[in-house]
C-alpha positions in Angstrom: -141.1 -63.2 -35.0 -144.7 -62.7 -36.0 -143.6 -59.1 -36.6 -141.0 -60.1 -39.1 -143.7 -62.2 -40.7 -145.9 -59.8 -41.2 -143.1 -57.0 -42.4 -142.4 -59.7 -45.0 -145.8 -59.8 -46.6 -146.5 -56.0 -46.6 -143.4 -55.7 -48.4 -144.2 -58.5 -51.4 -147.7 -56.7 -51.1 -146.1 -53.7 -52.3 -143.6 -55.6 -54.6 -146.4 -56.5 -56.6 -148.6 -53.2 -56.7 -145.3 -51.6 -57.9 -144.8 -54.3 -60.3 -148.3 -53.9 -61.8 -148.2 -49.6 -62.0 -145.1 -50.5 -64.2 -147.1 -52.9 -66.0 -149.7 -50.3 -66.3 -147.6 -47.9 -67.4 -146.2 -49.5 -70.4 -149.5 -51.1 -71.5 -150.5 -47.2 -71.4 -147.1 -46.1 -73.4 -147.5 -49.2 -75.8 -150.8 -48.0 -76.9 -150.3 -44.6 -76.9 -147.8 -45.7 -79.1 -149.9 -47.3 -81.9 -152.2 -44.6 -81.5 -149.5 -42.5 -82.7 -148.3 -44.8 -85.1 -151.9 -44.3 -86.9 -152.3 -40.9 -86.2 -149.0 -39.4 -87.7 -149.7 -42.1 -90.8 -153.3 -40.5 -91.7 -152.0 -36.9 -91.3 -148.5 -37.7 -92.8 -150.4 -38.8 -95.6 -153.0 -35.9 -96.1 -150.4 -33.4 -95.4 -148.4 -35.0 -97.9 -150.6 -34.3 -100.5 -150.7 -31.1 -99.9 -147.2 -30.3 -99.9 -145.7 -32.7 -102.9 -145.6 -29.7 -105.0 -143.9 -27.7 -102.3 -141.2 -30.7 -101.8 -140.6 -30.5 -105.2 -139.6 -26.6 -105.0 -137.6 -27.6 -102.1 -135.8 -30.1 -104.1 -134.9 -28.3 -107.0 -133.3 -25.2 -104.5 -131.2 -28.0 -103.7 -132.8 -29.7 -100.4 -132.1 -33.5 -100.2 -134.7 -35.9 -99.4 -133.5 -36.6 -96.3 -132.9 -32.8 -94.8 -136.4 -32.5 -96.1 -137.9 -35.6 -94.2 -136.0 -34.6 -91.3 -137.9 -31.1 -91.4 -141.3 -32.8 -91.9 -140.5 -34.9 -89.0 -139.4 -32.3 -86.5 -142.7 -30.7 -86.9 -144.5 -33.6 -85.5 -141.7 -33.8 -82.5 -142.6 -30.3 -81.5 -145.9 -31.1 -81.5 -145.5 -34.1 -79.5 -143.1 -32.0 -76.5 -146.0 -29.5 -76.3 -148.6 -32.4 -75.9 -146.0 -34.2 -73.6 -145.9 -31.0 -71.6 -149.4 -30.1 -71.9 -150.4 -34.1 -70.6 -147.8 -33.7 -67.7 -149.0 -30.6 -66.2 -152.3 -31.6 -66.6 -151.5 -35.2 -64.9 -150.1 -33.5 -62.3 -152.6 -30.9 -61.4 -155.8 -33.7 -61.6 -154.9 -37.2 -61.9 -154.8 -37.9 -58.1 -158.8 -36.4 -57.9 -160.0 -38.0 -60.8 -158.4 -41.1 -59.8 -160.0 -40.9 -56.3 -163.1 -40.0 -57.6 -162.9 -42.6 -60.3 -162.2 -45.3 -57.4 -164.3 -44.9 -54.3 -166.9 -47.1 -55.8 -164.7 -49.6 -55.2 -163.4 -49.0 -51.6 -159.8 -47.0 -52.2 -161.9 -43.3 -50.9 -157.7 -42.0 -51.3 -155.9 -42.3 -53.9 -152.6 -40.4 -54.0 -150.4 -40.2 -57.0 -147.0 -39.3 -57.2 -145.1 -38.0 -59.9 -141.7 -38.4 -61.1 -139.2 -38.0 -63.2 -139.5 -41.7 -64.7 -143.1 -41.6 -64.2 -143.6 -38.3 -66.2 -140.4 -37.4 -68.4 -140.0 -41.2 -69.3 -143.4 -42.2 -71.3 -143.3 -38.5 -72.6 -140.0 -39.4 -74.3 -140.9 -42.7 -75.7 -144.1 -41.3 -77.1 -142.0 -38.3 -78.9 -138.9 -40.4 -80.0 -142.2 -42.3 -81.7 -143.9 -39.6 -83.4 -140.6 -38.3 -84.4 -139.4 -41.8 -85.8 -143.0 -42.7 -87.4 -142.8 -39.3 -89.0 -139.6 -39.9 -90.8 -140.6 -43.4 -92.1 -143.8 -42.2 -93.1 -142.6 -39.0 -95.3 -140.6 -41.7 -97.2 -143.0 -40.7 -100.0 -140.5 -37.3 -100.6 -137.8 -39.7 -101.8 -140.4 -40.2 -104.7 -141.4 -36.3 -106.3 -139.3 -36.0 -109.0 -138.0 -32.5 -110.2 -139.4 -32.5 -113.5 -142.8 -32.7 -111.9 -142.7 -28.9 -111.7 -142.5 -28.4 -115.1 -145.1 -30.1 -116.2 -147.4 -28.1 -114.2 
């Protein structure tokens, strides 16, 4: 019986880590998120700039606002798989000896991390359907270059 007792707590013991990595986790996604959100804004608006005149061109060859948005979003979503990819292998190669490292001051002198397919490809795809959505919404601006802004220049 006292066996049975004790099975019963290890297992709400490890309930509740899992419970808090998955906490963890999405605190980390959520604010990867926002950092992304800010990121693609400030370079969506620079690069912006830069290209109106270009959009312009675009638009009078017969581009629609949207194909072109789409385009200026896609470039960010590469960007974000490479990084994604790039993270992941490097998550996978060090994370479990940084982590280790990072928590024998505190007693845990082992600390092995597992990845998987939730744990890697899932957060990866949240933070590139983000870039990819904050992208789009942020080159809104291309809906406003107007043609005839060419020939004025």
């Amino acid at each position: 019986m006292e066996i049975l007792t004790l099975l019963k707590a290890n297992i709400r013991h490890k309930k509740g880590a899992f419970i808090s990595v998955i906490l963890l986790m999405m605190i980390i996604t959520l604010s990867s998120a926002v950092f992304a959100l800010v990121a693609v804004h400030m370079v969506c608006s620079k690069a912006f700039l830069k290209e109106r005149r270009d959009s312009g061109i675009y638009k009078a060859l017969g581009f629609t606002s949207g194909k072109l948005q789409l385009c200026f979003a896609l470039r960010f979503l590469i960007i974000s798989v490479i990084g994604g990819a790039v993270g992941t292998a490097l998550s996978a190669m060090f994370s479990g000896r940084l982590l280790s490292l990072l928590l024998k001051n505190i007693g845990i002198s082992c600390f092995e991390s597992k990845i998987t397919v939730f744990t890697a490809a899932v957060p990866v795809l949240i933070i590139c359907i983000c870039f990819f959505a904050f992208a789009y919404f942020s080159s809104g601006k291309i809906k406003k270059v107007e043609i005839r802004e060419l020939v004025s220049e």
